[in-house]
N, C-alpha and C positions, 0 to 999 in steps of 0.2 A: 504493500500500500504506500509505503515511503518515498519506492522511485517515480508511480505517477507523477504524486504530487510533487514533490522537487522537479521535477522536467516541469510543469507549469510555474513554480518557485522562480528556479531560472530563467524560463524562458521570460516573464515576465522585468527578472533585474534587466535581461542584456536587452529587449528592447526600450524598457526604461534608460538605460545608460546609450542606446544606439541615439536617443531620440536627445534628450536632456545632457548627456554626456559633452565634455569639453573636446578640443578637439585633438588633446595632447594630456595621455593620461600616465598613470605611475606603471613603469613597464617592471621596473625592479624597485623592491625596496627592503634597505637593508635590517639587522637586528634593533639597530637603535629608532627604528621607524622613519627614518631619512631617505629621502626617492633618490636612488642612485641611478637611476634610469625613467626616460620621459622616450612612452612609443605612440605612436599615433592611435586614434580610437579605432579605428575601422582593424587596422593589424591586431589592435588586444581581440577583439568582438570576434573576428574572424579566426584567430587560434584558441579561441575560450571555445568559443560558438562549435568547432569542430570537436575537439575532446571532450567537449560535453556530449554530443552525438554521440561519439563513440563508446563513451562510457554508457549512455540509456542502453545502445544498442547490445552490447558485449556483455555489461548486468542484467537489463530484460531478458534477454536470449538464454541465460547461464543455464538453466534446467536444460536445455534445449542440448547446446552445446555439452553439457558435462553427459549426457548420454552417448554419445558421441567419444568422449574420451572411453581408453580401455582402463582396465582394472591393474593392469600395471605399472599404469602411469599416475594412478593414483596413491597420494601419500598420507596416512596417518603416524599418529603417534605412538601406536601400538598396533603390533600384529594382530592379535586376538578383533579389533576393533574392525581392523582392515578386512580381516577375512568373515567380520559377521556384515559390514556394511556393502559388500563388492561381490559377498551371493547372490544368486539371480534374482531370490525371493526378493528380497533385499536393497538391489541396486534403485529400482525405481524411486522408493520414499528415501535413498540418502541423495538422489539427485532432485528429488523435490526440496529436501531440506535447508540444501547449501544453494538449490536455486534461490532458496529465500533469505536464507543469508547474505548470497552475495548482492542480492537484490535491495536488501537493508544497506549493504555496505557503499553498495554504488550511489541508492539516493542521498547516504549521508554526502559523499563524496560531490556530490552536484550542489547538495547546499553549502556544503565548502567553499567551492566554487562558485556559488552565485555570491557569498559573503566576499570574499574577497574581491570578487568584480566591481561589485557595489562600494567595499572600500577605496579599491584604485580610484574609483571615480569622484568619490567624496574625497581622495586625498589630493586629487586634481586639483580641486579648488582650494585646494591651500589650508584644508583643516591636520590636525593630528592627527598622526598615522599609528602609533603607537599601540594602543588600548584596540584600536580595531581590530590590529592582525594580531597584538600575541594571543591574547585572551582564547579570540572562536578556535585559532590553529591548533593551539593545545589542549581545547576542548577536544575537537577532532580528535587529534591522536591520539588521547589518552583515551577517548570511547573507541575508535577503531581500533586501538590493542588491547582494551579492557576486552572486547567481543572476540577477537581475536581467539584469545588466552580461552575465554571462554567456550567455544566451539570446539578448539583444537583439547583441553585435555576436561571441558566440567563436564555437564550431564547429556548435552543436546547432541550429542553421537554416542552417548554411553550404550552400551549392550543392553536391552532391554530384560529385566529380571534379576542382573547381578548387581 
C-alpha cells in the first residue's frame, strides 16, 4: 500500500518543484548543509524523475521478478530457513512476502526521494539546508536497516511452528 501512494507523494513534489521550482537548484550538498553544487532544475527533475520510475517499477514488479529468480540464487541466513522457504510448497508465499517487503522498502525509498527533492528546492531559495536533510536521511536509514535486521534474522521468515 506504501509504494502506491509514495508514486503519487512524488509525483506530486516533482511537478510541484517542475512548476514552482527555481531554475538553479542544490545539485550537491554537503555534511554541514552547505550546497557544494548548483544543477539546473530540469537535469535534477529528469534524473530524480527516472530513478524514481525505476524504482516503482523494479519494487512493484519484485513478487513478479523474485519468481523468476532460482533457488540458488537465493540467500538466507540460515540453511534450515533457506530450504523451508525455496520448497515448492513454499516458494510462492516467500515470494509474496518479500514482494511486500520490498515493496515497503521501495515506497519508503520514493518518499526519500520526494523529501529531499522538495528540500533541494527549498534550499534553492536560500533557506537552511541543515535540519532538512540530516534528520529525514537518518530516519531513513535507520528504518530501512531496523527492517532490514528484521526480515533477514526476526520472525517474518521464521519457520512456521518452531
Amino acid at each position: 500500500m506504501l509504494l502506491p501512494l509514495s508514486m503519487v507523494v512524488f509525483a506530486a513534489v516533482w511537478t510541484g518543484v517542475a512548476v514552482l521550482g527555481s531554475d538553479e537548484m542544490a545539485g550537491h550538498i554537503g555534511l554541514d548543509g552547505e550546497v557544494t553544487r548548483w544543477d539546473s532544475k530540469w537535469g535534477l527533475l529528469s534524473g530524480l524523475g527516472l530513478i524514481a520510475v525505476l524504482v516503482a517499477v523494479l519494487f512493484g514488479r519484485a513478487e513478479r521478478i523474485l519468481s523468476r529468480i532460482p533457488a540458488r540464487a537465493v540467500n538466507f541466513p540460515s540453511r534450515r530457513r533457506k530450504a523451508y522457504w525455496m520448497e515448492g510448497s513454499n516458494r510462492d508465499e516467500f515470494n509474496r512476502r518479500m514482494g511486500e517487503d520490498l515493496a515497503l522498502m521501495g515506497g519508503a525509498t520514493l518518499l526519500m526521494m520526494a523529501w529531499l527533492l522538495a528540500a533541494s528546492a527549498i534550499i534553492g531559495s536560500g533557506d537552511s539546508a541543515s535540519w532538512t536533510l540530516a534528520i529525514p536521511v537518518l530516519t531513513y536509514l535507520v528504518a530501512v536497516l531496523g527492517y532490514t535486521v528484521h526480515i533477514s534474522v526476526g520472525s517474518r521468515y521464521a519457520i512456521p511452528g518452531h
